[in-house]
N, C-alpha and C positions, 0 to 999 in steps of 0.2 A: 196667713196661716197656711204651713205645709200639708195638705194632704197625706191621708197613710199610705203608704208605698206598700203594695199589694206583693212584690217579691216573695217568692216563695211560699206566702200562705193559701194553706187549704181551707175550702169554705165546709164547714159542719152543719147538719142539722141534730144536734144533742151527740151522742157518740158514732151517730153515721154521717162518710165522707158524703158530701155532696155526687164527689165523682163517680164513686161506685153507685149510688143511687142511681143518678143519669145514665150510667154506662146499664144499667139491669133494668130502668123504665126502656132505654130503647131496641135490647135484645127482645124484651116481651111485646114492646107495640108491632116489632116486626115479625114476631112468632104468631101473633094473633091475626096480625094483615095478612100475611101469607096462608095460615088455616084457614080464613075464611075463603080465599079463593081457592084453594085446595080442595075444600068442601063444593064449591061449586063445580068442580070439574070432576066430580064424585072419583076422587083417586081415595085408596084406604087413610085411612088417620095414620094405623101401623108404619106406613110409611115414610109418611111423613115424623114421626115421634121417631125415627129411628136417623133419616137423615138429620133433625134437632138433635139427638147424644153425638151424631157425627160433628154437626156442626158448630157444635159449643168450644168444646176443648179443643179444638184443630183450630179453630179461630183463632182461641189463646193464646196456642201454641205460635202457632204462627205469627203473631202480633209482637208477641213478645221475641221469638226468634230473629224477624225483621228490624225491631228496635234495635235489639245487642247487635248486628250486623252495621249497623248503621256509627253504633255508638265507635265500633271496632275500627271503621272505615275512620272516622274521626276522631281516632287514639284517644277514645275517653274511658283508658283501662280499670280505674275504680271500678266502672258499671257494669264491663264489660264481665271484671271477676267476683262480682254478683249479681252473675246472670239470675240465678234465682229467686232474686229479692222483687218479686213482681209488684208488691204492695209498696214501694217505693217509683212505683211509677214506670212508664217508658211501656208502651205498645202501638204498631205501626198500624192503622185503620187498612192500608193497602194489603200488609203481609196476614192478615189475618182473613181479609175478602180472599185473597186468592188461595191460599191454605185450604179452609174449610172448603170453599167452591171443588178445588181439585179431587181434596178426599170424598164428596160426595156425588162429582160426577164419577170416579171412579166406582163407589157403591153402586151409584145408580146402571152402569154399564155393563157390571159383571156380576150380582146378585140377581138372585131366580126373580123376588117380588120387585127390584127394581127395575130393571129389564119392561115391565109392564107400564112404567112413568114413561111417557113423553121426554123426554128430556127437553127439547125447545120448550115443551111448553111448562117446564119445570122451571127453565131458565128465567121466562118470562111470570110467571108467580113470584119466585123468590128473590131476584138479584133487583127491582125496584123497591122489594121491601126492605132491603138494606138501607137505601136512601135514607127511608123515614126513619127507621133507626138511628141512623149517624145524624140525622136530624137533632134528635133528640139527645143524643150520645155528645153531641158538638160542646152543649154547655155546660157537659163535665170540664170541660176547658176553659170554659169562663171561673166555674169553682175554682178550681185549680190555678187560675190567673197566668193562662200558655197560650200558644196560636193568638197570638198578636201581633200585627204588621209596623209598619214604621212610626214615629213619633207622630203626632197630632198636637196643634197648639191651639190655644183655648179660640181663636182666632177664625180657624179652620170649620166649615160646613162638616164636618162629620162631627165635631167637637158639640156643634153648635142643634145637630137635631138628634144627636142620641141622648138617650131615655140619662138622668143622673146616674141609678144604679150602676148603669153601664160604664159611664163613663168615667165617674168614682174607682168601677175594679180594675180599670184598666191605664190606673197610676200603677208602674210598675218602677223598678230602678230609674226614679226621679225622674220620670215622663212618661205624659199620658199615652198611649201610643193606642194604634186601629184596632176595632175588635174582629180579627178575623175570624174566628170563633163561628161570631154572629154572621158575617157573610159565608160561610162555607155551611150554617146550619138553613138559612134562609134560600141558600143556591140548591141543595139538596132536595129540602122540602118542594121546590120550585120543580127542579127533577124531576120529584117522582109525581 
C-alpha cells in the first residue's frame, strides 16, 4: 500500500492553519520569555510594548521581503508578482530577525525612553528568545510538509527511530525524505 504523499498539503486544526497557529504560539512564547526577563531588569513594560509594535510588522515585513528576493534571485516570477499574497506562504526566518532587530536597535539608539535600555543587555533578553520561538515556529513547517532534507529509506536509522507521525508527514513527492524541521527546532531549543 502507497502511503499519502504529503505534497503540498496544509495540516488544519477545524478552519485554522496549523502554520499560522505555530507561527503566533511561538511569537508569544518569546514575547513572554523576554517580559519576564525584562521584568527582572526592572526596565518599563512601555518599553518594551513599544519595541513589540516595532518588532512585529518589520519582522513581517522583512520576512516576507527576504522571500521575494530570494524567489527573484531564482526567477520564480509568479511569486515574485505576488508579492503581496503572504497568506500563500513564503517568509525568510533570517530577513525577518535582522529587519526587526535593526528597526529596534535604531528606536532604541535615537528615542529619549530608549536611550535608557542597555542595549547589550537588550540584545542579550531578546535575541535568545527568538530561538524558543523559532523553536516552536519550526513545526509550522512540519504542518505545511517544507524544510525537509534528502530521501530516507525505510531501511535507514533516521527512518527507523522517528516517532510514525513524523515519519508518515514526511512522504512527500514519492519519498520519505529527513525531517529538517525537527532538527533545526530541536538545534534551536538546544540554543537557547
Amino acid at each position: 500500500m502507497t502511503p499519502k504523499d504529503f505534497a503540498g498539503v496544509q495540516l488544519k486544526l477545524g478552519p485554522i492553519y496549523v502554520y499560522s497557529l505555530t507561527m503566533m504560539l511561538g511569537m508569544l512564547t518569546a514575547i513572554l520569555t523576554i517580559w519576564y526577563f525584562w521584568k527582572r531588569e526592572k526596565y518599563p513594560f512601555e518599553q518594551l510594548a513599544i519595541l513589540i509594535f516595532i518588532a512585529l510588522p518589520t519582522a513581517l515585513l522583512g520576512a516576507r521581503l527576504v522571500f521575494i528576493i530570494q524567489q527573484a534571485i531564482d526567477k520564480q516570477w509568479e511569486t515574485v508578482k505576488r508579492f503581496w499574497a503572504i497568506w500563500e506562504g513564503g517568509l525568510s526566518i533570517h530577513g525577518g530577525v535582522i529587519t526587526a532587530t535593526i528597526c529596534c536597535v535604531v528606536y532604541l539608539m535615537f528615542s529619549k525612553g530608549g536611550r535608557k535600555i542597555n542595549l547589550r543587555k537588550a540584545f542579550t533578553i531578546i535575541l535568545p528568545a527568538v530561538l524558543i520561538g523559532q523553536a516552536i515556529g519550526r513545526w509550522g513547517n512540519f504542518a505545511n510538509h517544507e524544510i525537509y532534507g534528502y530521501e530516507m529509506t525505510p531501511d535507514s536509522l533516521a527512518f527507523k527511530i522517528l516517532p510514525e507521525l513524523i515519519r508518515k508527514h514526511m512522504y512527500i513527492g514519492g519519498k520519505y525524505h529527513l525531517p529538517l524541521f525537527l532538527y533545526e527546532s530541536m538545534a534551536n531549543l538546544v540554543a537557547y
